[in-house]
Each structure stands twice: as C-alpha cells, then as structure tokens.
VOPATOR-151275 format. One line per 2 residues: number of its first residue (from 1); their letters; for each residue x, y, z of N, C-alpha, C. Coordinates in steps of 0.2 Angstrom, whole numbers, plus 2048, in hexadecimal, padded with zeros to 3 digits. Example, Ala and Ser with C-alpha at 12.3 -4.5 7.8 and 13.67 -1.06 7.14 Angstrom:
<recs>
1) AS) 842 7E4 827 83E 7EA 827 842 7F0 827 | 840 7F5 823 844 7FB 824 840 800 827
</recs>
This chain:
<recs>
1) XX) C86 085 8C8 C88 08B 8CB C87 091 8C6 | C82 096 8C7 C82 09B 8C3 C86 0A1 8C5
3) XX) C8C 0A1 8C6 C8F 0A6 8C5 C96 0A6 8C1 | C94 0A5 8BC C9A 0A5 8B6 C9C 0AE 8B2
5) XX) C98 0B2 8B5 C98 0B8 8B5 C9D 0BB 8B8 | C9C 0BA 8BE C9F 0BB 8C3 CA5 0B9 8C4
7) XX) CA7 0B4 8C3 CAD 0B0 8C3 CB2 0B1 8BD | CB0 0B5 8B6 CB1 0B5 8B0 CB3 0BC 8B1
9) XX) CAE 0C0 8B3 CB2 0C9 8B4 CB7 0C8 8BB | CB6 0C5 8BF CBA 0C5 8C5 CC2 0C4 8C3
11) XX) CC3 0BF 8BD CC9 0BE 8BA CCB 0C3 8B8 | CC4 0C6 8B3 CCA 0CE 8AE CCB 0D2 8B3
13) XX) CC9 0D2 8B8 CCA 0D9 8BC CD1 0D8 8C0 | CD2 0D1 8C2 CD8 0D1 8C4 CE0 0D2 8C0
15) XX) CE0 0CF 8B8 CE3 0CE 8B6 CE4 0D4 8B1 | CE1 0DB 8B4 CE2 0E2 8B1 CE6 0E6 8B6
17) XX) CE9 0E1 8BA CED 0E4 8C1 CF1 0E0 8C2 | CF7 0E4 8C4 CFF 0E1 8C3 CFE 0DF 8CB
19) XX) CFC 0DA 8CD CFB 0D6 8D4 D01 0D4 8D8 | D04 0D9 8DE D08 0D7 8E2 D07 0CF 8E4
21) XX) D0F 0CF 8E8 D0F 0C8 8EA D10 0C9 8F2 | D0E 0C5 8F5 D11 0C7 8FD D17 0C3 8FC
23) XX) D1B 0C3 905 D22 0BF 904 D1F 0B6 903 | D26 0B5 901 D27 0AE 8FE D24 0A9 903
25) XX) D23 0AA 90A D20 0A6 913 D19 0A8 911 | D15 0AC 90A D0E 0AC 90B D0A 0AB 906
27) XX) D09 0AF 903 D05 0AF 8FC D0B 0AD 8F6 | D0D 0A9 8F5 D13 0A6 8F0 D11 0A4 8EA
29) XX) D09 0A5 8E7 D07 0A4 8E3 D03 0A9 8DF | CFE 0AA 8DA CFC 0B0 8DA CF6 0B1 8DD
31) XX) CF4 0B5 8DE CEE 0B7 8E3 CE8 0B8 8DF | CE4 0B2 8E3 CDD 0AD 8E0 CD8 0B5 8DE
33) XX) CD6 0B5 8D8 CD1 0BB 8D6 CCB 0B8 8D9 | CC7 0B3 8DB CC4 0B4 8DC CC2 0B0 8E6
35) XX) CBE 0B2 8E8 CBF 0AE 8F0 CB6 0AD 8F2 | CB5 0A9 8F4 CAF 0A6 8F7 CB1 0A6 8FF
37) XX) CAC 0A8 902 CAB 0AB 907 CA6 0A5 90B | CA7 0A2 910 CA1 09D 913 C9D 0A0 919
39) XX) C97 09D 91B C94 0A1 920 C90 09C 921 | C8E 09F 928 C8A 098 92C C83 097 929
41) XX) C7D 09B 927 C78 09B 927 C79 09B 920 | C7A 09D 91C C79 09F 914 C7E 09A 90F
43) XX) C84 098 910 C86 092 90C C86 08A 911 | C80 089 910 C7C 082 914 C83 07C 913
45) XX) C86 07C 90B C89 079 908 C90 07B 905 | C93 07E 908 C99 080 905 C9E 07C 902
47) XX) C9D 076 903 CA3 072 900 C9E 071 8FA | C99 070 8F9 C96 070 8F1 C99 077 8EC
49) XX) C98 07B 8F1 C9B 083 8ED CA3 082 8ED | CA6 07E 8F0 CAD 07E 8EE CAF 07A 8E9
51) XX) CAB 075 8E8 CAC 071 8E1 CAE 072 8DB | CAA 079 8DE CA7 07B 8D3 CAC 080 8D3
53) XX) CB0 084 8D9 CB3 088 8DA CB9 088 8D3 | CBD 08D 8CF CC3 08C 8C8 CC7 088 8CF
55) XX) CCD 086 8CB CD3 086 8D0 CD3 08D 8D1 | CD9 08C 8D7 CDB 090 8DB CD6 097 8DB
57) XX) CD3 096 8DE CCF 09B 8E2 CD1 09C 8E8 | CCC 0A2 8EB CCE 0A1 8F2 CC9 0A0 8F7
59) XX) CCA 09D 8FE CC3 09B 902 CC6 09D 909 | CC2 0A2 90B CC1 0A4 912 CBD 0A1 915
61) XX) CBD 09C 91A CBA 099 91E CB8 09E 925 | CB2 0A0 924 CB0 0A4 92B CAA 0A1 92D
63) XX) CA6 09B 92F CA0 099 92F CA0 098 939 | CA1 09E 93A CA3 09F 941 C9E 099 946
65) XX) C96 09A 945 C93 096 949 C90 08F 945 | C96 08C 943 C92 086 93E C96 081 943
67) XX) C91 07C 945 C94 075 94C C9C 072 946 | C9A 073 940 C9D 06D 93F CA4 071 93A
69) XX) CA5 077 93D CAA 07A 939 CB2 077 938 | CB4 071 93C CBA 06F 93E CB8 06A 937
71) XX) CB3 067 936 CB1 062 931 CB2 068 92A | CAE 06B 92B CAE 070 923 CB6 070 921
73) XX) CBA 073 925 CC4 075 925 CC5 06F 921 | CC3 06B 926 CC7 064 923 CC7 061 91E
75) XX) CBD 063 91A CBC 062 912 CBF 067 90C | CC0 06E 910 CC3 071 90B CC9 071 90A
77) XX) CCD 06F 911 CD2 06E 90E CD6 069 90C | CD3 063 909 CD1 05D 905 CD1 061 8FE
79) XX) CCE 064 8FE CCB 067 8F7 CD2 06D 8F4 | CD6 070 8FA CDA 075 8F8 CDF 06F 8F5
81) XX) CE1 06A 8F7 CE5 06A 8F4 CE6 066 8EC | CDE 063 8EA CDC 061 8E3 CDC 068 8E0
83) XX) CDB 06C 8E3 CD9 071 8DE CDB 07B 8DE | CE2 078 8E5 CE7 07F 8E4 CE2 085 8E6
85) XX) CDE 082 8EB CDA 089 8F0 CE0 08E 8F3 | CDE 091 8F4 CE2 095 8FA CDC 096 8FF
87) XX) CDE 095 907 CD8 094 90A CDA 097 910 | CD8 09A 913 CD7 09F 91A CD1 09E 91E
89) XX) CD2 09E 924 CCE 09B 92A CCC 0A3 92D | CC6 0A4 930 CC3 0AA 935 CC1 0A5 93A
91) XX) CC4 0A9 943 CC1 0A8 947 CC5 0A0 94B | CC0 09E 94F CC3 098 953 CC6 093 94E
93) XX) CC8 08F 94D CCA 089 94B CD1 085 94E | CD1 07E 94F CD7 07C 94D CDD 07F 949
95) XX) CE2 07E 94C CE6 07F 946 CE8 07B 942 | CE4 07D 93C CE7 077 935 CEE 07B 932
97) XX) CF2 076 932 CF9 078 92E CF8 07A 926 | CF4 075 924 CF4 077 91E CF0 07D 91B
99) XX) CEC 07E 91F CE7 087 91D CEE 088 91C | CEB 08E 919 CF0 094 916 CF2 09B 918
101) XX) CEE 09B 920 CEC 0A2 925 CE7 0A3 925 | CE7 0A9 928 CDE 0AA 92A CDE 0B1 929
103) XX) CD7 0B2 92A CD2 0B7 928 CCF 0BC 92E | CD2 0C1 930 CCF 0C7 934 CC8 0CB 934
105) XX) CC2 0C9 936 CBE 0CD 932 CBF 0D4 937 | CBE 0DA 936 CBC 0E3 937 CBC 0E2 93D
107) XX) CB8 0DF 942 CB7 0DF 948 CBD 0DA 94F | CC1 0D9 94B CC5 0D3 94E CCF 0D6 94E
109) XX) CD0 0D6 954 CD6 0D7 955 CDA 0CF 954 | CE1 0D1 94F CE4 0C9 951 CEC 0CA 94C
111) XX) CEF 0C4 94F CF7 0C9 94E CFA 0C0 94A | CFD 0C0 945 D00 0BD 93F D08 0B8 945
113) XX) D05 0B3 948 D0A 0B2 94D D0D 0AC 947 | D0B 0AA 943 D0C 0A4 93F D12 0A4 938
115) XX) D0F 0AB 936 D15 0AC 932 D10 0AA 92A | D08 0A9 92A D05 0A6 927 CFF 0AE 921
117) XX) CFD 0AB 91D CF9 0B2 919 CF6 0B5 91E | CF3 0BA 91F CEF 0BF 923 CEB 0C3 921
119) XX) CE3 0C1 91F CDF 0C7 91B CDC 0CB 921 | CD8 0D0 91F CD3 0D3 920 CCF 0D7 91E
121) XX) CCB 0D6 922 CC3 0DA 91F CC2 0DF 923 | CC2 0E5 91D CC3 0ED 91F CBC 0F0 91C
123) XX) CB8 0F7 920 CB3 0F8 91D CB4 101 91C | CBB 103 91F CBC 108 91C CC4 10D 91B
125) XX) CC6 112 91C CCC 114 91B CD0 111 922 | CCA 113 926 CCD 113 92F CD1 10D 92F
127) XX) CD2 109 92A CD2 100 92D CDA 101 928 | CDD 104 926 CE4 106 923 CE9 104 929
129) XX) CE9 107 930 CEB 108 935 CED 100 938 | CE6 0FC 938 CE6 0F7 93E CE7 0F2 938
131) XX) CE9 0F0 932 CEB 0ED 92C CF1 0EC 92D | CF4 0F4 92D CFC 0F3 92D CFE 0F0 935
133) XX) CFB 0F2 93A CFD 0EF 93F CFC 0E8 93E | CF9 0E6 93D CF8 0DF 93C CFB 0DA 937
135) XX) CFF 0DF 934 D04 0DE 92C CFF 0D6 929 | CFA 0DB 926 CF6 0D6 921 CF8 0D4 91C
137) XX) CF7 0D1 918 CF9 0D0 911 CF6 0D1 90A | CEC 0D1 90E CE8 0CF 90C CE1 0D3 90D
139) XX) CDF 0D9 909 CD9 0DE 90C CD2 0DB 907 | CCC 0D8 90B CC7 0D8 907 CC4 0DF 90A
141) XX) CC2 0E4 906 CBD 0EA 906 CB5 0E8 905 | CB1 0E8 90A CAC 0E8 90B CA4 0EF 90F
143) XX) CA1 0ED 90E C9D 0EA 908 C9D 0EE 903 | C9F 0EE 8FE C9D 0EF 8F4 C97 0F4 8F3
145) XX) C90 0EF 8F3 C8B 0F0 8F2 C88 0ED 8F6 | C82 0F0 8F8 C7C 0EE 8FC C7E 0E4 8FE
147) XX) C7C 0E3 902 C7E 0DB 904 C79 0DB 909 | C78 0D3 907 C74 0D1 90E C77 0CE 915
149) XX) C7F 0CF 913 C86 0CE 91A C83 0D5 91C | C82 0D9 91B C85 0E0 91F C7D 0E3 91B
151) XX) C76 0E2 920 C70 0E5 91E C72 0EA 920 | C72 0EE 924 C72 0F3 928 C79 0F7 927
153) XX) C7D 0F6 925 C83 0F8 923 C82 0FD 91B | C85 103 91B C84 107 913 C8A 104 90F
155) XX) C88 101 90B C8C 0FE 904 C93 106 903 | C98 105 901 C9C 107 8FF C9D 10C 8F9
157) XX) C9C 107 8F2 C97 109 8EB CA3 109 8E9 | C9F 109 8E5 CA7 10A 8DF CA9 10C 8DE
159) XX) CA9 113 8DF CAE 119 8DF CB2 118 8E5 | CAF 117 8ED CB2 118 8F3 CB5 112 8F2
161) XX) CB3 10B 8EE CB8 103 8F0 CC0 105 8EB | CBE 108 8E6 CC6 10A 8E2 CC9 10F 8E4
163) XX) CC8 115 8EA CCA 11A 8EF CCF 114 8F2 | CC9 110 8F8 CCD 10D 8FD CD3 108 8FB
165) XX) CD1 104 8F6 CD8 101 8F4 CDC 103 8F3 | CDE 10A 8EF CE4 10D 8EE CE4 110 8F6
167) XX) CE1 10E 8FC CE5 111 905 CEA 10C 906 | CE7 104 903 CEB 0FF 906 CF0 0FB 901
169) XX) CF5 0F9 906 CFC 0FA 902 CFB 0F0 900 | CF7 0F0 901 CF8 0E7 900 CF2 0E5 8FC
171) XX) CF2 0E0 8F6 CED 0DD 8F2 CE7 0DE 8F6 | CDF 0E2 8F2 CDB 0E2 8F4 CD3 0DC 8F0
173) XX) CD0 0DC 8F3 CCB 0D8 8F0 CC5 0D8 8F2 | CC1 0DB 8EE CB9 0DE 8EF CB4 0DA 8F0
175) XX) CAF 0DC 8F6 CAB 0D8 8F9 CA6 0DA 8FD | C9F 0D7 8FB C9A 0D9 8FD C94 0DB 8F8
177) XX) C8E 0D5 8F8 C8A 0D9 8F0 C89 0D7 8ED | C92 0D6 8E7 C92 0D4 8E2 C92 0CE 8DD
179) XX) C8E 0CF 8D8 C89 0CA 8D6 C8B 0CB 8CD | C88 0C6 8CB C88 0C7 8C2 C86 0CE 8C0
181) XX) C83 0D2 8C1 C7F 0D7 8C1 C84 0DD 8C1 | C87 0DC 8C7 C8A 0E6 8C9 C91 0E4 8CA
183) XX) C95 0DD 8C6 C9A 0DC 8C8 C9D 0DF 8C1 | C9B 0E0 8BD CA0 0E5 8B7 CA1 0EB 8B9
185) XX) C9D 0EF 8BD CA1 0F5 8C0 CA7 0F6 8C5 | CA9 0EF 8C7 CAE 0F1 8CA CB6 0F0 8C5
187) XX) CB3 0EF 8BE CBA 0EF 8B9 CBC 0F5 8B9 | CC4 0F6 8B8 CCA 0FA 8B9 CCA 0FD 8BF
189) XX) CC9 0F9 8C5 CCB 0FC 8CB CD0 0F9 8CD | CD4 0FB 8D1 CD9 0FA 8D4 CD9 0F4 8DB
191) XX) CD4 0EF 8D8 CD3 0EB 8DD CD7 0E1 8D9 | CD7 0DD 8DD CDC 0D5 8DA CD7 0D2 8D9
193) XX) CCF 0D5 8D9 CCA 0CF 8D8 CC3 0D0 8DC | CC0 0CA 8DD CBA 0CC 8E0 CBA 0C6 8E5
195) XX) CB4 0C6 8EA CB1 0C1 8EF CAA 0C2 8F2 | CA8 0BD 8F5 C9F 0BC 8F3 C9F 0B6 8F8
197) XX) C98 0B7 8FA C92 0B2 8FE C8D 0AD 8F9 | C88 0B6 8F7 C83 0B4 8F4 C84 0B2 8EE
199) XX) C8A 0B4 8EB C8C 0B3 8E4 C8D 0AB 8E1 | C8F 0A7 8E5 C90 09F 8E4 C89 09C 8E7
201) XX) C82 0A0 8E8 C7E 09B 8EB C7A 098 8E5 | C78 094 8E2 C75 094 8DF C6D 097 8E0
203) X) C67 098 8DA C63 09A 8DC C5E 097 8D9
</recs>
C-alpha cells in the first residue's frame, strides 16, 4: 500500500490537538486519526485495504449498492476486533452489535436510537444545525480538495476546512482529495485527522 505519507502526517496532525472524548456509552477510546472510507465501484477489495490498515483506525462502511454488503460487515468486523478498528456502518444493514455506530452521509436524516457513535458528513456551515440535532459525535468535512466522490461538487480548499471545524463543537476529520501530495497542508488545523477512498487504493 503506498500510502505511508498519508498515514504518517495523518498521525502529526492529530496528535498537535488536544482531541476530545465523547461520553463513556461512545467513543471510550482515542479517536482513530486516520479512517478508510469503502465504496462500491472504487474499493473492489476493501478487506485487502483493511489489512494493511495501523491498529485502530477507523472504517466507515458505506458500500450502499454492493450485493454482498452483509458479508463485507461481517469480514471487517472480524478484523476490528484483531486490530482495535473503530467501525461505523452508512445506510441499510443488519444490525451488527458489534459495529461501533453508524455514519450519516449530508443527504440523509437519521436520529441516535441506540445510544451508539454517530458521525457525519457535512459540506458546509449550514450542516452545524442538523449535527446538533442529531447529537453527533463525529463530523467528517468534506470535500477538502478536488475528488473524484464529488466531480461536480467545488472542493472546499483549507482555509474554509479549518474555518468550519472551529463551527462544530465535536471532533472533526478531513475528507475528500487528500493524497500524499496536498496532505501536509492541512497541518496545524484544528482538525483529529484525516479520511480517504482514493488514498488506500493502490496504483
């Protein structure tokens, strides 16, 4: 996996911030700097990318139209517990007791009945409001830079991502873009880390 870059500044950037803890029923551990993100057409193999993945990482399972999603769950969460994942579910699924919560993406209304983590994906200030209503725990800021998740979508840029994290009052983590290349500019931001697609694919 050639992302040792990525993985290596993902760590300084976290550990230059005095990283909250949600309550003791959530995040009870420190909050994974770095998170792989899965998706149906573009990580063909995600349990290969979770292999290689440090300990405790984080994994958001959003691979909305993959047949065999219920099997994917099952292998990573095999894997969280060799290797201290933290691991969030988007979208339909069985409920697995042992996921860790689930993941909200920007377009999706959904309310914390479980008592479980709660992230979500926000793409601008507007999303402070429906965050707290939703008492998240967990904000990924998206898109960063240019990505090919969100072609048509305007990238953000790095002034506006360390603006927005100081709106949201819960750990945030940057997403969308970032690659070996433009991931040293988001050092000394007010952000717990980083998350990626394209970043764990190999090439």
């Amino acid at each position: 996996m050639k992302n040792n870059t990525f993985i290596n500044i993902s760590r300084s950037i976290s550990f230059n911030l005095k990283r909250k803890k949600t309550s003791k029923n959530k995040i009870n551990k420190q909050i994974p700097y770095i998170w792989f993100f899965t998706d149906s057409i573009k990580t063909l193999n995600p349990i290969s990318i979770a292999t290689k993945l440090p300990n405790n990482s984080g994994i958001v399972i959003r691979s909305y139209t993959s047949q065999n999603k219920e099997k994917l769950i099952k292998n990573i969460i095999n894997l969280k517990k060799r290797k201290l994942f933290t691991v969030l579910i988007s979208g339909k699924y069985k409920r697995h007791l042992s996921a860790d919560g689930f993941h909200v993406p920007q377009w999706i209304d959904s309310k914390n009945k479980n008592k479980k983590i709660i992230s979500m994906s926000v793409h601008s200030g507007k999303d402070v409001r429906k965050s707290i209503n939703l008492k998240v725990d967990l904000i990924f800021i998206s898109p960063v830079f240019k990505s090919t998740s969100h072609i048509n979508n305007k990238n953000l840029g790095v002034v506006k991502l360390g603006l927005m994290a100081k709106l949201f009052k819960k750990p945030t983590i940057a997403l969308g873009g970032i690659n070996n290349t433009n991931i040293n500019r988001l050092k000394n931001l007010p952000i717990s880390g980083c998350a990626g697609i394209d970043a764990f694919i190999n090439k």
